[in-house]
N, CA and C atoms as a LAMMPS dump frame, in Angstrom:
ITEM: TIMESTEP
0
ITEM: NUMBER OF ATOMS
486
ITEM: BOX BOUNDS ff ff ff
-5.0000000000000000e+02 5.0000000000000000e+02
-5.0000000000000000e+02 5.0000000000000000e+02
-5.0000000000000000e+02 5.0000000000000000e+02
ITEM: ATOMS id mol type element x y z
1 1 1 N 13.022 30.251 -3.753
2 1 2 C 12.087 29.156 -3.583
3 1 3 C 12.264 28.575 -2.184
4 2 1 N 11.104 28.03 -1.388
5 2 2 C 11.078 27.829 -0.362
6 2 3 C 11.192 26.191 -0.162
7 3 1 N 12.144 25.413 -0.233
8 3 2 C 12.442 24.08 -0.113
9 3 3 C 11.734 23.718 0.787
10 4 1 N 11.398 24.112 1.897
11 4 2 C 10.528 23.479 3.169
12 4 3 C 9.595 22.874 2.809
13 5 1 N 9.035 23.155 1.788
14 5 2 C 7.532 22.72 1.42
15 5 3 C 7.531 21.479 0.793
16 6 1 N 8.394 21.552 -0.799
17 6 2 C 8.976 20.635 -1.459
18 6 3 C 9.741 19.604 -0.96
19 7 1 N 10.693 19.725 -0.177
20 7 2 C 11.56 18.561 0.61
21 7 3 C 10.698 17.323 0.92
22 8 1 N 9.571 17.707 1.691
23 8 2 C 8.769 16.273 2.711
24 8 3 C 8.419 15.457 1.604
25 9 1 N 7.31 16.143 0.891
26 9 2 C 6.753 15.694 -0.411
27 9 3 C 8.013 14.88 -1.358
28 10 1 N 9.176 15.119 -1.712
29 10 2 C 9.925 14.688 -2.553
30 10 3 C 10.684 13.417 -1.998
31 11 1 N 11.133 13.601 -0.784
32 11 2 C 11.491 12.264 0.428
33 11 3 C 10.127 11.633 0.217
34 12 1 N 9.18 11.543 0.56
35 12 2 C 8.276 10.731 0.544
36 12 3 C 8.233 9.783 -0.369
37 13 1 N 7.616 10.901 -1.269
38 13 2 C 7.613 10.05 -3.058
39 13 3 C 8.874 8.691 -3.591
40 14 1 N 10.083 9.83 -2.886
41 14 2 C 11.339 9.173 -3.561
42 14 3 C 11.452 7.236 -2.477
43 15 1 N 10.879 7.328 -1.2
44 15 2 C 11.299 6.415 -0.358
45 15 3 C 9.898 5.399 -0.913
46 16 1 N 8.785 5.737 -1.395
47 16 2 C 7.91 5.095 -2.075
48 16 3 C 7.922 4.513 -2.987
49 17 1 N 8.832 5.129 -4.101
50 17 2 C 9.236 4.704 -5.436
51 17 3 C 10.323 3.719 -5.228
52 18 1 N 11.126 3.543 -4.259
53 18 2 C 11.958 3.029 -4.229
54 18 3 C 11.836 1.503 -3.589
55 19 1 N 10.813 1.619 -2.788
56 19 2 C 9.864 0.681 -2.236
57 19 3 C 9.08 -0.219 -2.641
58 20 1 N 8.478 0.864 -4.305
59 20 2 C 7.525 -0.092 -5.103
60 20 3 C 8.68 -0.927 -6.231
61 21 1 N 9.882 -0.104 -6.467
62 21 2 C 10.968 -0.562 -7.428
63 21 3 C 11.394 -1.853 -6.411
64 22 1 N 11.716 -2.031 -5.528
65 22 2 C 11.806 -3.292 -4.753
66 22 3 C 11.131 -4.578 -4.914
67 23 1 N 9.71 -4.035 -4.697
68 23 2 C 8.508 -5.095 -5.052
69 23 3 C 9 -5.54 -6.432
70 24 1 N 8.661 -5.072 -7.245
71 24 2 C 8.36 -5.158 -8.941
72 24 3 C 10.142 -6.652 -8.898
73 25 1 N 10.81 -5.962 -8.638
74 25 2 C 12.066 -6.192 -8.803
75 25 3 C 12.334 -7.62 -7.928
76 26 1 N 11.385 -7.926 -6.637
77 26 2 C 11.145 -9.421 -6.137
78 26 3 C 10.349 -10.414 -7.214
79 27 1 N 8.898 -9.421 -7.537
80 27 2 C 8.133 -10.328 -8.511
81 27 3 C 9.227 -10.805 -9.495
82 28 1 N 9.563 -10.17 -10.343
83 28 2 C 10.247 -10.434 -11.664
84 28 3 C 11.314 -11.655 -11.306
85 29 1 N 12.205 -11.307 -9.805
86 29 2 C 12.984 -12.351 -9.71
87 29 3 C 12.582 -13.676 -9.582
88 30 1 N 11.138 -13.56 -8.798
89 30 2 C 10.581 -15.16 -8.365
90 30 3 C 9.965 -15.527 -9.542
91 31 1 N 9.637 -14.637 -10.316
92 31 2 C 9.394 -15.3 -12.148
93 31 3 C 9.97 -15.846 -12.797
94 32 1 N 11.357 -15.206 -12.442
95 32 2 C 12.547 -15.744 -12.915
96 32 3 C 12.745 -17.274 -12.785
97 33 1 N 13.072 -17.137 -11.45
98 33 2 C 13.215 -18.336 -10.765
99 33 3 C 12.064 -19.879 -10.946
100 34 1 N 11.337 -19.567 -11.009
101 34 2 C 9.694 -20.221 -11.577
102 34 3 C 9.74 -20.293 -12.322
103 35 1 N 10.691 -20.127 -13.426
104 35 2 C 10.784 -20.547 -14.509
105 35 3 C 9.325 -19.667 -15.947
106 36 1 N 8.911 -18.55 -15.417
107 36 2 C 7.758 -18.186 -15.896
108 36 3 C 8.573 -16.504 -16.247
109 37 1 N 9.249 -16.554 -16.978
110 37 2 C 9.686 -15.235 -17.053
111 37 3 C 9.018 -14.8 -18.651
112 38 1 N 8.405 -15.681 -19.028
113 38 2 C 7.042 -15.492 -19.928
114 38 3 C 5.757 -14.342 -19.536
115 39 1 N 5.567 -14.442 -17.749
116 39 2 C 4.87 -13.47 -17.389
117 39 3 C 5.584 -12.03 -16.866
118 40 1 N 6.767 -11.739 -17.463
119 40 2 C 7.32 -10.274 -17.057
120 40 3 C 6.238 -9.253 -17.644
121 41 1 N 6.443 -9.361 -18.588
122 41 2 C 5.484 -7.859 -19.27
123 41 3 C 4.158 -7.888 -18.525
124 42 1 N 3.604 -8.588 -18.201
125 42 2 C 2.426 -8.496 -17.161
126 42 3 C 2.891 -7.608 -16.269
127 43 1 N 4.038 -7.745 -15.355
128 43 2 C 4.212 -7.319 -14.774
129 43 3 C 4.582 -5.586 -14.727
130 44 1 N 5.325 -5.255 -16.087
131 44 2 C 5.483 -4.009 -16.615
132 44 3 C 4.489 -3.563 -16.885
133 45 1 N 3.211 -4.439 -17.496
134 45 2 C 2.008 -3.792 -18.038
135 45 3 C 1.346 -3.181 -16.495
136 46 1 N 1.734 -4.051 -15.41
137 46 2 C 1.041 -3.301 -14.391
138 46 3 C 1.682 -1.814 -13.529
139 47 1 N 2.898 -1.87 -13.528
140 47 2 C 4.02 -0.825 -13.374
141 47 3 C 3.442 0.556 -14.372
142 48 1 N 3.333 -0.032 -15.51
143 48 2 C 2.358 1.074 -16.578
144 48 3 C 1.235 1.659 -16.309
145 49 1 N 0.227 0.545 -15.997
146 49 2 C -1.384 0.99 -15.801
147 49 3 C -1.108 1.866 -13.977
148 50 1 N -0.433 1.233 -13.139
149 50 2 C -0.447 1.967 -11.797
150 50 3 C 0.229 3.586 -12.051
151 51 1 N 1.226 3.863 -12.477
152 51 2 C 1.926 5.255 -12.849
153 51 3 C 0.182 5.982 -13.705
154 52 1 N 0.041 5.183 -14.625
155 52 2 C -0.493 6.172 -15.605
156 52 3 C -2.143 6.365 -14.775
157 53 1 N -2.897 5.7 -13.974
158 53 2 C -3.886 5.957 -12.586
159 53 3 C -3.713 6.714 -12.253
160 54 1 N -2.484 6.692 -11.358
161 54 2 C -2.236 7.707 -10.507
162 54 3 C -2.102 8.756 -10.689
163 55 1 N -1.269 9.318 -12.244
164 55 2 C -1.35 10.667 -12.811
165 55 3 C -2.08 11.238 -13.004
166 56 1 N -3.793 10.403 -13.362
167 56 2 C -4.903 10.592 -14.065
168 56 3 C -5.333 10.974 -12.813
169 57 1 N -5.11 10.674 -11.073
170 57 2 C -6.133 10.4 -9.757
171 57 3 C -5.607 12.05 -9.81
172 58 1 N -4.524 12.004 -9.644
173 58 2 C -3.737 13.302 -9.288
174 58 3 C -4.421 14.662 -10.059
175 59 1 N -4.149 14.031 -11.717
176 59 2 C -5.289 15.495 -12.185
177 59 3 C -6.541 15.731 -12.023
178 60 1 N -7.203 14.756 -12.007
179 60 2 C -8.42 14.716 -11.328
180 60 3 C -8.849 15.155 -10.124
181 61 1 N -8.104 15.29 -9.471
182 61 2 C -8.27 15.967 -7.818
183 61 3 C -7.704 17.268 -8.362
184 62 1 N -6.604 17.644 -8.662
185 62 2 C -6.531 19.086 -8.693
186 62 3 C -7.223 19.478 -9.448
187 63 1 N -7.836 19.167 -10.803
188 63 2 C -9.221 19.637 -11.64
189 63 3 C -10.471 19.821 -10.383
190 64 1 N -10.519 19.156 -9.49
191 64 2 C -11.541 19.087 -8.948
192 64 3 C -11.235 20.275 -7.94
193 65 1 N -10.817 20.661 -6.989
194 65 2 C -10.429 21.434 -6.371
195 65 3 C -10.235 23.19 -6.621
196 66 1 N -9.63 22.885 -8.097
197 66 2 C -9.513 24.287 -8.58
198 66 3 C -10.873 24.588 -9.014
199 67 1 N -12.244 23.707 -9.558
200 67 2 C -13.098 23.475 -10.071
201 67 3 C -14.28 24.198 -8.785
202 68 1 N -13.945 23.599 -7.722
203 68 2 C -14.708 23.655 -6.17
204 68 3 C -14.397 25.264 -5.975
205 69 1 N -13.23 25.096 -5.869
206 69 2 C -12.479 26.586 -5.57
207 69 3 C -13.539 27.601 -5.905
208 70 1 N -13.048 27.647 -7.605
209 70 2 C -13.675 28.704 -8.616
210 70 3 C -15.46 29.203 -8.15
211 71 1 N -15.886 27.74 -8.242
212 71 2 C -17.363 27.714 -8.014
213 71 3 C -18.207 28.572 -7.25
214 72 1 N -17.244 28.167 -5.834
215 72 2 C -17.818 28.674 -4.259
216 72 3 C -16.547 29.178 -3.625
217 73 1 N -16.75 30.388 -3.216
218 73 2 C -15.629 30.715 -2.049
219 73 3 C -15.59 30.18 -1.253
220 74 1 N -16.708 29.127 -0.498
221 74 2 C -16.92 28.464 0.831
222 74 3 C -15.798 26.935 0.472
223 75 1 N -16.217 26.818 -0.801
224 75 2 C -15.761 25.313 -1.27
225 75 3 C -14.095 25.34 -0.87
226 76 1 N -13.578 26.006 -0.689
227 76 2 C -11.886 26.003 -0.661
228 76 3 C -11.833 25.804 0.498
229 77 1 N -12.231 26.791 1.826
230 77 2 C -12.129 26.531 3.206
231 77 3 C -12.793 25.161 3.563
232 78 1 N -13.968 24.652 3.004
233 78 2 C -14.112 23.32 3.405
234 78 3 C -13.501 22.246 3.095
235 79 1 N -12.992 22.306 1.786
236 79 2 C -11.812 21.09 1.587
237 79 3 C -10.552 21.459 2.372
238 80 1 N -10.582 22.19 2.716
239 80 2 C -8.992 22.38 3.785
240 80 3 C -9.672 21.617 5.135
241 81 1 N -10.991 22.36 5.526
242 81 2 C -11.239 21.714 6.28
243 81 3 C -11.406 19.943 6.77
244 82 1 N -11.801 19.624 5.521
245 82 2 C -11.573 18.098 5.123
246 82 3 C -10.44 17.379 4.951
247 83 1 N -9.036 17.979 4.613
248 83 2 C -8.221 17.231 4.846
249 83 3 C -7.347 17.535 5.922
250 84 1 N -7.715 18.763 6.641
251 84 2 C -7.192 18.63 7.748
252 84 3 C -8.021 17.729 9.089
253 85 1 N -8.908 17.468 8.925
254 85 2 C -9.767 16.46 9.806
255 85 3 C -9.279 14.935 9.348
256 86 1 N -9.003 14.965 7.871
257 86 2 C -8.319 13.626 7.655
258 86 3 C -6.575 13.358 7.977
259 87 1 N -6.265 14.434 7.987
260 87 2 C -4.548 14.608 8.543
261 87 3 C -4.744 14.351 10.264
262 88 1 N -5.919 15.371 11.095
263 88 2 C -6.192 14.973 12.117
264 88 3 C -6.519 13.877 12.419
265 89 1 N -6.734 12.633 11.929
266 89 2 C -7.162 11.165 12.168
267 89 3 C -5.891 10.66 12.256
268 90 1 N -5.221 10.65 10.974
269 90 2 C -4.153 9.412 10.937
270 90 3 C -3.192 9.552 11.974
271 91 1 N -3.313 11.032 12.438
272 91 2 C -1.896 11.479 13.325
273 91 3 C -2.543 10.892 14.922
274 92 1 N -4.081 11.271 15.097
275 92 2 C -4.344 10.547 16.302
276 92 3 C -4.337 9.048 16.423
277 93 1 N -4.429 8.78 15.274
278 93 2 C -5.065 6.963 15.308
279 93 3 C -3.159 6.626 15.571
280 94 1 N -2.241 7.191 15.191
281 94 2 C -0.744 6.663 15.596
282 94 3 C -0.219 7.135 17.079
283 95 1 N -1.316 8.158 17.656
284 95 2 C -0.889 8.928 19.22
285 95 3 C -1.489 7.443 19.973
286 96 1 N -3.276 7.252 19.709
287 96 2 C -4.15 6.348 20.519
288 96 3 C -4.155 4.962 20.056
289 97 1 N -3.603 4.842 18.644
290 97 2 C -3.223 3.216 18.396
291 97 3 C -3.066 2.579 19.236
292 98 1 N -2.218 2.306 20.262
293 98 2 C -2.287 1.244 21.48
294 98 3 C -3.16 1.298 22.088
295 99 1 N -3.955 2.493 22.621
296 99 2 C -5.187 1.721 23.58
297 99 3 C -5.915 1.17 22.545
298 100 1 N -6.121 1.461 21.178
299 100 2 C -7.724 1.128 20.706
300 100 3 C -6.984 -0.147 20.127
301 101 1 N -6.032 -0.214 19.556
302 101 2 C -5.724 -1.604 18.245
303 101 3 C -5.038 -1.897 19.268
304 102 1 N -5.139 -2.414 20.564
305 102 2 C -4.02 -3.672 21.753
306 102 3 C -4.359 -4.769 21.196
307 103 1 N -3.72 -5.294 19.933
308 103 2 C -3.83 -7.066 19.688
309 103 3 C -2.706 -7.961 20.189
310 104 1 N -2.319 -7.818 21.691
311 104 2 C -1.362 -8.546 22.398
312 104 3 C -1.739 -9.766 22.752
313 105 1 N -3.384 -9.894 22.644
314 105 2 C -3.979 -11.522 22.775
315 105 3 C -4.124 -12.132 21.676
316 106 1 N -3.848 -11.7 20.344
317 106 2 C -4.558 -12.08 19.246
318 106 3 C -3.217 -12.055 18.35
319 107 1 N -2.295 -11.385 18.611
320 107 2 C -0.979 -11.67 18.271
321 107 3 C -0.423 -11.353 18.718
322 108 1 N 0.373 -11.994 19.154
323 108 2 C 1.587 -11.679 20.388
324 108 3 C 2.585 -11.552 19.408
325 109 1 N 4.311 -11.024 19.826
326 109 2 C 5.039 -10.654 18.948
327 109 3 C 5.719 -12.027 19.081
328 110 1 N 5.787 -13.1 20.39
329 110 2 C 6.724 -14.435 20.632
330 110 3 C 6.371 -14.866 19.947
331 111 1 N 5.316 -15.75 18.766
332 111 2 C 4.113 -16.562 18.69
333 111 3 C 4.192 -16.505 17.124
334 112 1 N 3.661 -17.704 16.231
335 112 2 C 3.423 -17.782 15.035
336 112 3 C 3.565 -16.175 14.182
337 113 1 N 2.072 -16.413 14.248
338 113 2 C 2.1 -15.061 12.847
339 113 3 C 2.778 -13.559 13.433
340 114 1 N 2.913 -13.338 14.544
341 114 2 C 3.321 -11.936 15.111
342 114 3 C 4.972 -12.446 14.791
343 115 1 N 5.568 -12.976 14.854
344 115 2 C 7.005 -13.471 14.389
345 115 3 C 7.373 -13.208 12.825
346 116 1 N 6.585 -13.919 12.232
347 116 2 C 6.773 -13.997 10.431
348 116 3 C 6.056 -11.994 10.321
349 117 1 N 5.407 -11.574 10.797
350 117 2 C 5.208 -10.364 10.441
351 117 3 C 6.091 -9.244 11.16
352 118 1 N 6.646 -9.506 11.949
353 118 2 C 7.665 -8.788 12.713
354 118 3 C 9.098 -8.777 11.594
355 119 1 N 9.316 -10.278 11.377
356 119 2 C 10.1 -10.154 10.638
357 119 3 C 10.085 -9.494 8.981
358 120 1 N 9.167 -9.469 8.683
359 120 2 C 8.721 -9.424 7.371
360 120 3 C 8.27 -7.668 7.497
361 121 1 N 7.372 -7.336 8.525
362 121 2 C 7.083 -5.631 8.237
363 121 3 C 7.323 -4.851 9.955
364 122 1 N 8.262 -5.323 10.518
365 122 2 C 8.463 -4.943 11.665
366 122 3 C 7.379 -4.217 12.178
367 123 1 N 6.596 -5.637 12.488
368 123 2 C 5.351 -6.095 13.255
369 123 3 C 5.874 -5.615 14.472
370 124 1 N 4.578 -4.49 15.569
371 124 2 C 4.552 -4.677 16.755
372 124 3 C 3.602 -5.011 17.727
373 125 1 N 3.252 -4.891 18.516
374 125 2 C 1.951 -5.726 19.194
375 125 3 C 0.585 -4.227 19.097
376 126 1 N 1.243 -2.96 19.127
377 126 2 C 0.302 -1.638 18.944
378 126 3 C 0.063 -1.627 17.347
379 127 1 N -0.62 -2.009 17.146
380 127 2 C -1.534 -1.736 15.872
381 127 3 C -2.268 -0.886 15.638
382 128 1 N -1.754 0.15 14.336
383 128 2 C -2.709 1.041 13.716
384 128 3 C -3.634 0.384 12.902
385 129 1 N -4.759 1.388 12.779
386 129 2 C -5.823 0.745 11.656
387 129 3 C -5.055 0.256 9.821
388 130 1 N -4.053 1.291 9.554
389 130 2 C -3.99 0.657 8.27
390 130 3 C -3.057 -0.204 8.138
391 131 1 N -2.018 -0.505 9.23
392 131 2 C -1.631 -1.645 9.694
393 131 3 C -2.218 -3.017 9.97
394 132 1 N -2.968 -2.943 10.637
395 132 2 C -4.394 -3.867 10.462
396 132 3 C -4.849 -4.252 9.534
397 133 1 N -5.325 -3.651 8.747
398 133 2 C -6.079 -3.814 7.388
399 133 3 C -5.051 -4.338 6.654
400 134 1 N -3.699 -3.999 6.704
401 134 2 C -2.427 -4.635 5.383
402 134 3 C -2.174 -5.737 6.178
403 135 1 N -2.05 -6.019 7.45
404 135 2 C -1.715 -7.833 7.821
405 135 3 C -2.851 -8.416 7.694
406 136 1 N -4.066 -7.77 7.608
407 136 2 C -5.007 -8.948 7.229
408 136 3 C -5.227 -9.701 5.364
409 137 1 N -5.137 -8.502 4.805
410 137 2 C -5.043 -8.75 3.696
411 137 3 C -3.827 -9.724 3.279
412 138 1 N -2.405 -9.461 3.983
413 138 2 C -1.42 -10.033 3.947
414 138 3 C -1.69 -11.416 4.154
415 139 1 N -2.353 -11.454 4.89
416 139 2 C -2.977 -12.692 6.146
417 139 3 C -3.76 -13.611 4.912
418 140 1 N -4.778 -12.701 4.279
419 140 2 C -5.887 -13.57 3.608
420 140 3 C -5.245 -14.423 2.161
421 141 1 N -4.183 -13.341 1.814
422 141 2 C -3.445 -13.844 0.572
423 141 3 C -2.845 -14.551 0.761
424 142 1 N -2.074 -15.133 1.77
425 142 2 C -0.787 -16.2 1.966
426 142 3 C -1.703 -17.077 2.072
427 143 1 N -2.734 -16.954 2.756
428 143 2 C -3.684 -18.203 3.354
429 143 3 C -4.38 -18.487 1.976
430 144 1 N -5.244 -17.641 1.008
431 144 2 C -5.73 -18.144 -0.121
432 144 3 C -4.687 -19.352 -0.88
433 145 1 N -3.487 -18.657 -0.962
434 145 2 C -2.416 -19.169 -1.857
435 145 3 C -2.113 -20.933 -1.373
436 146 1 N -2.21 -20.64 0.345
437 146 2 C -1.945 -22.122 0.734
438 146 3 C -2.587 -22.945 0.657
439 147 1 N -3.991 -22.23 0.317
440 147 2 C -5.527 -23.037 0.096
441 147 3 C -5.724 -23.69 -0.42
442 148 1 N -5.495 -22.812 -1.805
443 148 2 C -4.791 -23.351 -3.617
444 148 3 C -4.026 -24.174 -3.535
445 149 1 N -3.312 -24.031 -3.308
446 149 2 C -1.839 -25.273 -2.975
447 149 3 C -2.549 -26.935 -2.752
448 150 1 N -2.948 -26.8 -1.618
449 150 2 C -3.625 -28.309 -0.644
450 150 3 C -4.888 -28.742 -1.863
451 151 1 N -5.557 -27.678 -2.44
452 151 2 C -6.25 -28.582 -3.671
453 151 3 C -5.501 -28.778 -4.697
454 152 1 N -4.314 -28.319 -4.75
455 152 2 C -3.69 -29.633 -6.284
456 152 3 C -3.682 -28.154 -7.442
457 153 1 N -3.706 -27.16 -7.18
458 153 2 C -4.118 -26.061 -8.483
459 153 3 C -2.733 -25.648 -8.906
460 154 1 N -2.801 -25.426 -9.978
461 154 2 C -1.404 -25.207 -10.778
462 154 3 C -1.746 -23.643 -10.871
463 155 1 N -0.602 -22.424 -10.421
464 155 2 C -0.787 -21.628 -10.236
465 155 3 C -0.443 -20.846 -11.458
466 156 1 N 0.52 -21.338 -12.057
467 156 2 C 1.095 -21 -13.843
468 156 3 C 1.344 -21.988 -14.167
469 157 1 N 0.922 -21.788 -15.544
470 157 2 C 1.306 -23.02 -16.344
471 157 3 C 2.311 -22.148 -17.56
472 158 1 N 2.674 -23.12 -18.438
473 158 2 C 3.967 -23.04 -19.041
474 158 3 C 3.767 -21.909 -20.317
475 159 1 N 2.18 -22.382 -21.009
476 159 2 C 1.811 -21.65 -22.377
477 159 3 C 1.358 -20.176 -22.096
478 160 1 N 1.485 -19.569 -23.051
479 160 2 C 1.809 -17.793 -22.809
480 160 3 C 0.136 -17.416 -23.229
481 161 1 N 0.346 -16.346 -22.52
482 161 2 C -1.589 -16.245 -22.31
483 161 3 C -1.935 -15.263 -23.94
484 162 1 N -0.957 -14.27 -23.978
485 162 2 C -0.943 -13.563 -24.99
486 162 3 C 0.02 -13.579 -26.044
């Protein structure tokens, strides 16, 4: 068996899983702490529904593929072709990221939010696109949350939903 192949794929997965076991494992503590450890299984229920998606995304694409395959002889060379044009993006958008995403005026790394995100996702001033897209979202959620806050909204309350 040829490990070369298997190795990247299995590091990946494993540094992902270990990443999302982190998360899960902050929520639960600040539940803890919040005194709301009433909402854990929410939290497992979502640990559940995300695994059992993803298994379903996963067969679903290889159903689909072997499906394409079978169909058309053309259909196989063009989905290669398709994800190698999409492998070709992400790898350029991390070569040309600095000229195109330069947000050195719009966040500097000295300065408010380029600081708390530096520290938090070792923020740099060259921004990729899906870098971008996760500090904004990052951005919109802290800010919703503080929103909530300044009107008086109780974010949990004590009685159990289910």
């Amino acid at each position: 068996m040829d490990f070369s192949t298997v190795l990247p794929p299995f590091v990946i997965t494993l540094r992902e899983g270990v990443e999302a076991a982190l998360v899960v494992g902050i929520v639960l503590a600040c539940l803890r702490k919040a005194g709301q450890a009433n909402l854990n299984r929410w939290v497992y229920l979502g640990v559940m529904a995300g695994l059992a998606v993803s298994a379903l995304i996963g067969l679903l694409f290889g159903w689909m593929i072997k499906l394409l395959g079978a169909a058309s002889p053309v259909a196989e060379p063009l989905l290669e072709g398709v994800f190698y044009y999409e492998r070709f993006t992400k790898v350029h958008s991390c070569i040309l990221g600095s000229k195109v995403w330069d947000f050195k005026t719009v966040l500097p790394d000295d300065q408010f939010p380029g600081v708390i995100l530096n520290a938090l996702f070792g923020y740099t001033q060259r921004l990729y696109l899906v870098q971008a897209i996760a500090y904004l979202l990052f951005l919109s959620a802290i800010g919703g949350v503080y929103f909530q806050s300044l009107s008086g909204r109780v974010f949990f309350t004590k009685q159990r939903f289910l």
